[in-house]
C-alpha positions in Angstrom: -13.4 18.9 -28.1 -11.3 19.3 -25.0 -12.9 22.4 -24.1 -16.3 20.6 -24.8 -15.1 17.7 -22.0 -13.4 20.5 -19.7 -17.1 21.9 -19.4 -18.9 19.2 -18.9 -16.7 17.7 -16.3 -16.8 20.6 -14.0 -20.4 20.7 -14.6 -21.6 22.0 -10.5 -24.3 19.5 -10.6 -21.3 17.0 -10.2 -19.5 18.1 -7.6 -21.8 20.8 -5.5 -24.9 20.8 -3.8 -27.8 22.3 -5.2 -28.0 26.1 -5.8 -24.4 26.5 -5.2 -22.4 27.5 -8.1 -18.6 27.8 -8.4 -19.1 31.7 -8.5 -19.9 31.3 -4.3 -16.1 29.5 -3.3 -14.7 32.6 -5.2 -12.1 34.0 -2.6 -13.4 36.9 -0.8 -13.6 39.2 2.5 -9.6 37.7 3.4 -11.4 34.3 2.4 -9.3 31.9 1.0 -11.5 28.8 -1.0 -9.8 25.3 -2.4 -9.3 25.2 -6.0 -8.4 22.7 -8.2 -5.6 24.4 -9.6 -3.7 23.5 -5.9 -3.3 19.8 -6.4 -0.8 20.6 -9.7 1.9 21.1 -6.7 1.3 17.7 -5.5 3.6 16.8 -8.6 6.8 18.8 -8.2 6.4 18.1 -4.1 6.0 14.3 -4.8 9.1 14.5 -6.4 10.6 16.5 -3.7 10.0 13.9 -1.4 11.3 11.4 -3.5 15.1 13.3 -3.4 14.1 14.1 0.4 14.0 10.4 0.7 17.3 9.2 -1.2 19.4 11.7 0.9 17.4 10.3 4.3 18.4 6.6 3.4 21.9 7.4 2.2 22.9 9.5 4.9 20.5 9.3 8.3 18.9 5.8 7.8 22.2 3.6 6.7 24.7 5.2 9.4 21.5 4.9 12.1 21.4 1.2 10.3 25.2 0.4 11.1 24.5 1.8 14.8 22.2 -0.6 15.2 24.5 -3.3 14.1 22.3 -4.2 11.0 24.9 -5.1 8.2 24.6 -5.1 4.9 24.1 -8.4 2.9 26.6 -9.8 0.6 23.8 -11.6 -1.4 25.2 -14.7 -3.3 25.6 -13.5 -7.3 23.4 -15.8 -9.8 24.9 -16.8 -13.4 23.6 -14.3 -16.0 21.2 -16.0 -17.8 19.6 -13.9 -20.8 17.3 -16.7 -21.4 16.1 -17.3 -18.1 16.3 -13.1 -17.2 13.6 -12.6 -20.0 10.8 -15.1 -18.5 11.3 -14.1 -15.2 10.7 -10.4 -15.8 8.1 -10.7 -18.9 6.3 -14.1 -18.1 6.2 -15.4 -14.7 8.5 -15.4 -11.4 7.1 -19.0 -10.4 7.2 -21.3 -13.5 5.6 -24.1 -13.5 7.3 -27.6 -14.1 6.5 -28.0 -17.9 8.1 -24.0 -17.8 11.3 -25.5 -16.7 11.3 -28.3 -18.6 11.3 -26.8 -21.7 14.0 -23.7 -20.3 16.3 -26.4 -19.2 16.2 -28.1 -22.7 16.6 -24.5 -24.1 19.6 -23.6 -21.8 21.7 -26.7 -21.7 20.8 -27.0 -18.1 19.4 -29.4 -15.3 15.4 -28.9 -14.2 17.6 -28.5 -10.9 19.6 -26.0 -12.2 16.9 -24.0 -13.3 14.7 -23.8 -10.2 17.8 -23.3 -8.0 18.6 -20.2 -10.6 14.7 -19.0 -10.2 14.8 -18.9 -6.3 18.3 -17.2 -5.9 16.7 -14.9 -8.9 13.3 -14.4 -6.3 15.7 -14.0 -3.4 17.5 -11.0 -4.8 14.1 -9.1 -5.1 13.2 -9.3 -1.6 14.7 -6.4 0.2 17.6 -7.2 2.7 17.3 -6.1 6.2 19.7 -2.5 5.3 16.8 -1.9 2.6 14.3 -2.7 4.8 15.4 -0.2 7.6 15.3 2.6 5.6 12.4 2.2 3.8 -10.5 23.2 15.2 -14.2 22.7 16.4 -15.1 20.6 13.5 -12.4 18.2 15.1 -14.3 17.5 18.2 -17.8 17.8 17.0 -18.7 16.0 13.7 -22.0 18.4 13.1 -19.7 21.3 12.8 -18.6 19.5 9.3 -21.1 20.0 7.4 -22.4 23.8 9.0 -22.0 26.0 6.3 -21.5 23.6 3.6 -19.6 24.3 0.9 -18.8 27.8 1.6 -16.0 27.0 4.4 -13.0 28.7 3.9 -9.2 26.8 4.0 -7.1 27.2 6.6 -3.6 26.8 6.2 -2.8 24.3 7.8 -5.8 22.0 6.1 -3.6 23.2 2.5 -0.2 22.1 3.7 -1.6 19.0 5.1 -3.6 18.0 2.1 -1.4 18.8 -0.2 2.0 17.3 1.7 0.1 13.8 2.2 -0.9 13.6 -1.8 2.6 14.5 -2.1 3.7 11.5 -0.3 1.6 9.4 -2.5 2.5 10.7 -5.0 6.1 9.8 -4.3 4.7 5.8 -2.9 3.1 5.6 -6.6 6.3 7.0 -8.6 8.7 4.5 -6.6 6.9 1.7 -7.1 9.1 0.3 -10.2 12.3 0.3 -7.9 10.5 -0.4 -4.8 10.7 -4.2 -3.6 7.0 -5.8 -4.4 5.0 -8.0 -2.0 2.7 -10.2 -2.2 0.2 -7.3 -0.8 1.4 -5.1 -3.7 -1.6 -5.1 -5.7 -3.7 -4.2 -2.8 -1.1 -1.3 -2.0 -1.3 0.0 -5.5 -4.7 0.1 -4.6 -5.0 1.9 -1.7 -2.6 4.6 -2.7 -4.8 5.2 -6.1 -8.3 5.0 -4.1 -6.5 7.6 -1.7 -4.8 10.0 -4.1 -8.6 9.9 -5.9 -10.3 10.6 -2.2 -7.9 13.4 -1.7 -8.2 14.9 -5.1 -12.2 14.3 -4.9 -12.4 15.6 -1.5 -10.4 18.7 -2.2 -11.9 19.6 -5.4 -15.8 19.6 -3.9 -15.0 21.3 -0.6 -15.3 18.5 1.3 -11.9 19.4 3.6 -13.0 19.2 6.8 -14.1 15.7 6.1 -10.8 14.8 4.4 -8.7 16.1 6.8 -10.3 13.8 9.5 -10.0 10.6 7.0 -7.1 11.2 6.6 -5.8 11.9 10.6 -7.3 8.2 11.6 -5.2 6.3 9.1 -1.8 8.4 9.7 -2.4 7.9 13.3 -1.6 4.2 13.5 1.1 4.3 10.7 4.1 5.7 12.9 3.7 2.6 15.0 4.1 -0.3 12.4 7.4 1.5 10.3 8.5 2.3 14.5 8.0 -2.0 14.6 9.7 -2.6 11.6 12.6 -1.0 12.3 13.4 -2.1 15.8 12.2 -6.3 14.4 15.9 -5.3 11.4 17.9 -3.8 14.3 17.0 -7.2 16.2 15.3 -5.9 18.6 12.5 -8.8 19.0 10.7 -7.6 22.2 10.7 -4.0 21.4 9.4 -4.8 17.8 6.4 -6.7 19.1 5.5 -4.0 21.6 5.2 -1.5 18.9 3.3 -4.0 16.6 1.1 -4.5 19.6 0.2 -0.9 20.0 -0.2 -0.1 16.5 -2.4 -3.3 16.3 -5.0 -2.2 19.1 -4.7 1.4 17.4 -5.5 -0.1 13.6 -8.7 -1.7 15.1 -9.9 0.8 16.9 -9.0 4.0 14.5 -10.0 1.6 11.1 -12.6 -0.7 12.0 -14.5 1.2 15.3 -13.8 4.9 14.3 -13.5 5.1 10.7 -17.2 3.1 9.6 -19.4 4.4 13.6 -17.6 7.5 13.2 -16.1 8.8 9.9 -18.8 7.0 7.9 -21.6 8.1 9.9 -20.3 12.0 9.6 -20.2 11.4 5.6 -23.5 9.1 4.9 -25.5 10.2 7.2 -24.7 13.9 9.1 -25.0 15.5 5.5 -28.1 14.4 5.1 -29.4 17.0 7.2 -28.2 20.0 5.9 -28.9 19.1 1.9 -30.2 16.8 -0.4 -28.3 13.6 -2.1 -26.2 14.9 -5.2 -23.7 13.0 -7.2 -20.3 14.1 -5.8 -21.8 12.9 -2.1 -22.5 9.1 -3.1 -19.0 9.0 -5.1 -17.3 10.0 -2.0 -19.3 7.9 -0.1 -18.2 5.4 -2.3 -14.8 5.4 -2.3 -14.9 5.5 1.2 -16.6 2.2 1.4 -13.8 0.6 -0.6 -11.1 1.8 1.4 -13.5 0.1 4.3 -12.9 -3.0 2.7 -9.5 -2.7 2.3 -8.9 -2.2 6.1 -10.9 -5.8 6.5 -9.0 -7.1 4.2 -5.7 -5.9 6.3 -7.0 -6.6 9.2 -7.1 -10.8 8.7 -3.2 -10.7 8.1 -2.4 -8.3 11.4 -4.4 -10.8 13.1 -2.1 -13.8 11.6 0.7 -12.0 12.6 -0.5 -11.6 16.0 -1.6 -15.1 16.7 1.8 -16.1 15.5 3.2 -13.5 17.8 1.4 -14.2 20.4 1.3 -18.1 20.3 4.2 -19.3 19.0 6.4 -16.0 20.3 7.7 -14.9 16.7 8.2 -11.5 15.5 5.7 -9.6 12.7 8.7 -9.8 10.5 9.7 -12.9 10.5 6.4 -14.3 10.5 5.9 -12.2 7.3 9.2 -13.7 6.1 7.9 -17.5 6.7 5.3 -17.1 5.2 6.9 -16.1 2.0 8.8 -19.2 2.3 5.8 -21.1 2.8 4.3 -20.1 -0.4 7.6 -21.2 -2.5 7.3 -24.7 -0.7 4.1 -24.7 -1.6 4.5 -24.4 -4.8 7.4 -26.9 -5.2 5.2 -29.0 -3.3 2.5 -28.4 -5.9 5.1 -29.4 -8.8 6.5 -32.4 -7.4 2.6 -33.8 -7.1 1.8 -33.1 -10.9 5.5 -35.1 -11.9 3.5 -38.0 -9.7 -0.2 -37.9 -10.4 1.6 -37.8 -14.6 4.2 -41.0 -13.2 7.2 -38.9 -13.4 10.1 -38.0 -11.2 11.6 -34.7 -10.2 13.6 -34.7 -13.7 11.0 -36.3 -16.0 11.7 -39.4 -16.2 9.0 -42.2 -16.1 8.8 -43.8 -13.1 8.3 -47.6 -12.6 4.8 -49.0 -11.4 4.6 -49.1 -8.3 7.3 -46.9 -6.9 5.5 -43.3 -6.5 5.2 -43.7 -3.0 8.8 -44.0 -2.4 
């Protein structure tokens, strides 16, 4: 049966044009073709990366840390609360009031008590600011990536870079149990499973050229944010908004200007004249478009963060800090008007007629 599935998923109609069979990106002449088999050492390099990346923090990132006079935060210790511990991790990290209501009658504890015990709990999931820190003619000339389609040979450098970048996302998709989650984390889980599934497609049907050039516009821009974030923990305000500046004007213009007038039109519309529609050119198409909507959908939070910067002169970081904080008023806010509108107070007790505006 898996043999049976084996077949029919590499099936050429699927992933090459027309008339091309697998037998023609057979390496020849000193002609070295991708093959599928290659992406296997994105595995054992992701996890390279990942001990790469615990040495880096422990000993270039923290001493560089303490240089920079950030310290490390003695974090105030919550009560262990086995109770409490098992809803926040297998129900909910925001309960709602009739939540603590019944966990306070279960743990001998004030409604107080309890939320005071969820928001120190919340607070020692966000990362402090230690964490924080150490957290060829075809290039030029978009025709030139689809002359000769599929039969283009691999360079070196295309392997290394392809399969180093999967590598890395790999690593992002492995740490993501220990890593610190935000409130963009579903959209990062996201983008690193759309990309890992680009690269992987791309590589797989020959479509390198094209990959490698995805894949320089959205590396370009990234050494400018983790440059911001780093300078905004060291307290380096000004500096920090410069960078976040720069990389801002480069996200637009590499994501939303290059990427869908350039990259887009080199993959919808370029290949169109060298062969006809096939299945594994509308899936890539495809995916492309949703990583498309995922830079729109990043794009309206850089420009909050700009306006704030820019208007009310507060750093990227803090103004993604306040907003966390917002969202936990808000939702205090939200459970203080449901004890009213039901005519009770902050502890559940009945309040007189009359009195809920006081």
């Amino acid at each position: 049966m898996f043999q049976t599935f084996k077949e029919w998923f590499w099936l050429e109609r699927f992933w090459l044009p027309p008339t091309i069979k697998w037998s023609d990106l057979e390496d020849h002449d000193g002609l070295v073709f991708v093959k599928p088999s290659h992406l296997y050492m994105t595995i054992p390099y992701a996890f390279g990366l990942l001990i790469i990346r615990h040495f880096f923090e422990k000993f270039i990132a923290t001493p560089l840390a303490k240089t920079f006079g950030i310290k490390e935060e003695i974090r105030k210790k919550i009560t262990p609360n086995t109770v409490l511990e098992t809803f926040f991790k297998h129900s909910t990290r925001q309960p709602s009031h009739t939540d603590i209501y019944g966990l306070a009658k279960k743990c001998n504890l004030t409604e107080r008590q309890v939320e005071r015990w969820f928001r120190s709990r919340r607070n020692q999931e966000k990362p402090c600011r230690m964490k924080k820190f150490q957290e060829k003619p075809w290039v030029y000339d978009l025709w030139e990536v689809w002359n000769g389609y599929p039969r283009q040979p691999l360079l070196p450098s295309q392997y290394w870079y392809y399969i180093l970048e999967m590598s890395f996302y790999w690593s992002l998709i492995f740490s993501l149990g220990s890593d610190v989650k935000r409130k963009d984390f579903l959209a990062h889980v996201i983008h690193h499973l759309a990309a890992i599934s680009l690269m992987s497609f791309s590589w797989c049907a020959n479509y390198i050229r094209s990959g490698t050039l995805v894949m320089i516009v959205h590396d370009v821009a990234d050494i400018w944010l983790e440059s911001a974030k780093m300078f905004s923990y060291a307290g380096w305000k000004q500096t920090c908004n410069t960078l976040f500046f720069i990389f801002s004007t480069i996200f637009f213009i590499s994501r939303l200007i290059i990427f869908p007038f350039w990259i887009l039109y080199c993959t919808l519309i370029l290949p169109l004249h060298y062969l006809e529609p096939f299945f594994s050119y509308i899936f890539l198409n495809l995916q492309l478009l949703v990583l498309q909507v995922l830079h729109l959908y990043w794009c309206y939070f850089i420009l909050k963060m700009l306006r704030r910067c820019i208007f009310m002169k507060v750093s990227a970081e803090e103004e993604e800090e306040e907003e966390e904080e917002e969202e936990e008023e808000e939702v205090i806010k939200g459970k203080e008007r449901d004890c009213l509108k039901n005519g009770l107070g902050a502890n559940r007790h009945l309040i007189p007629n009359g009195q809920q505006g006081h």
